[in-house]
C-alpha positions in Angstrom: 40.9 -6.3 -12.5 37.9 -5.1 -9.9 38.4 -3.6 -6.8 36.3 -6.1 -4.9 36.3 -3.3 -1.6 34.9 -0.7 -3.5 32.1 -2.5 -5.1 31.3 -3.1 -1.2 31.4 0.4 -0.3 29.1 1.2 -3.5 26.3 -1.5 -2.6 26.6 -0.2 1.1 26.1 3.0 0.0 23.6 2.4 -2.5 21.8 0.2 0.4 21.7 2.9 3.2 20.9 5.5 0.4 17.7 2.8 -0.6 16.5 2.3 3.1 16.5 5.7 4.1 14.5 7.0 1.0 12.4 4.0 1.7 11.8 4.8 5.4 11.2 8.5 4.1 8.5 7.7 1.4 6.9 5.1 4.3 6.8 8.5 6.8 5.3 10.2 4.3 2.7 7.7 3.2 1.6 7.8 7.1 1.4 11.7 7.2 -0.5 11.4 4.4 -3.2 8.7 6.0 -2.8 11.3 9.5 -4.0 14.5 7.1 -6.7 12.3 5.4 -7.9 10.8 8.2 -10.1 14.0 8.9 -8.8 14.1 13.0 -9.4 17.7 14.6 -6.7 16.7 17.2 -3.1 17.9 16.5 -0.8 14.8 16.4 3.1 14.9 16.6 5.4 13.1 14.1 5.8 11.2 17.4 2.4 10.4 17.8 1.9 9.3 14.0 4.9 7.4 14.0 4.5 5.5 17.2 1.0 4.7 17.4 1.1 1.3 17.6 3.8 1.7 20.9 1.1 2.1 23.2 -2.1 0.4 22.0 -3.2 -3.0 23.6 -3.3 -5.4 20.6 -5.2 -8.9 21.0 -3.9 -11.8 21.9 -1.7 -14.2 19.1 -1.2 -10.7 17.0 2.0 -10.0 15.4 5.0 -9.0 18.0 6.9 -6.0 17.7 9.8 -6.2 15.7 11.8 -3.3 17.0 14.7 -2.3 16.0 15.5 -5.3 14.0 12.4 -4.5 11.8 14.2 -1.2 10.4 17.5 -3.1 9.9 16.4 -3.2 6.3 13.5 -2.3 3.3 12.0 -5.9 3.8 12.1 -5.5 7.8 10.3 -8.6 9.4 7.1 -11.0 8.4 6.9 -13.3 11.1 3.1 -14.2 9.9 4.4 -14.4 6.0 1.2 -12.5 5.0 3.7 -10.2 3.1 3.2 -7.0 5.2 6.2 -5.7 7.5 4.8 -6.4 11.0 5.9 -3.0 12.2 3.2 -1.3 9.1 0.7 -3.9 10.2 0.9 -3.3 13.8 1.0 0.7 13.2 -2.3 -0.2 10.8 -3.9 -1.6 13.6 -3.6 0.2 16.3 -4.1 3.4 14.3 -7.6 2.2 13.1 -8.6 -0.4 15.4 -12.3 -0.3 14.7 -12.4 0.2 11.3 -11.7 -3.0 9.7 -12.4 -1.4 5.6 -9.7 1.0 6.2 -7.6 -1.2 7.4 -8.1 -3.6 4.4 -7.6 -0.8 2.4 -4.3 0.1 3.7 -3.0 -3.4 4.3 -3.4 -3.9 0.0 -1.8 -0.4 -0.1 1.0 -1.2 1.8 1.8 -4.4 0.7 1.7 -2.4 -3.0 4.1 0.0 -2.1 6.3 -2.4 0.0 6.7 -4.5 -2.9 8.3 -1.3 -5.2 11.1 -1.4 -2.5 11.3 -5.3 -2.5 15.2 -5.8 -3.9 14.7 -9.3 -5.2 
């Protein structure tokens, strides 16, 4: 007979133990973008991480997600381009004028969102 309650407990904990080492490996692909980016100013995790929190996007672009986008690994797609809006918005507003680089990193994210795709 299975214990029905603790194959529950074991996909929660296998879930929370997934999201965080995705979240982790999605912090550290953005460090990595901050350090190759060549800036000379000194940014905070804070200001890596929330870029996007204070930049003026144009009109008809993604909305923030907020907390509901981190509720999970596949967090929200409201335009169903296959990018988390949160990652595209940070994207954006971290290199607004640069539309190759942000290309480049949309196609990189969407690569290394889709390794953390549980489907």
């Amino acid at each position: 007979m299975i214990n029905i309650d603790g194959i529950y407990i074991a996909r929660f904990l296998f879930m929370t133990i997934y999201i965080r080492l995705g979240l982790s490996i999605l912090f550290m692909f953005v460090l990595l973008l901050s350090i190759l980016d060549g800036c000379t100013k000194k940014y905070t995790q804070d200001d890596i991480i929330d870029a996007d929190k204070h930049f003026s996007f144009p009109p008809g672009f993604v909305p923030d997600p907020e907390k509901n986008g981190k509720k999970t690994i596949e967090g929200i797609d409201s335009d169903h381009d296959g990018l988390r809006d949160d990652v595209q918005r940070w994207i954006y507003a971290r290199y607004p004028k640069d539309e190759k680089k942000r290309k480049a990193l949309r196609q990189l994210a969407k690569v290394i969102q889709g390794k953390f795709n549980i489907n």
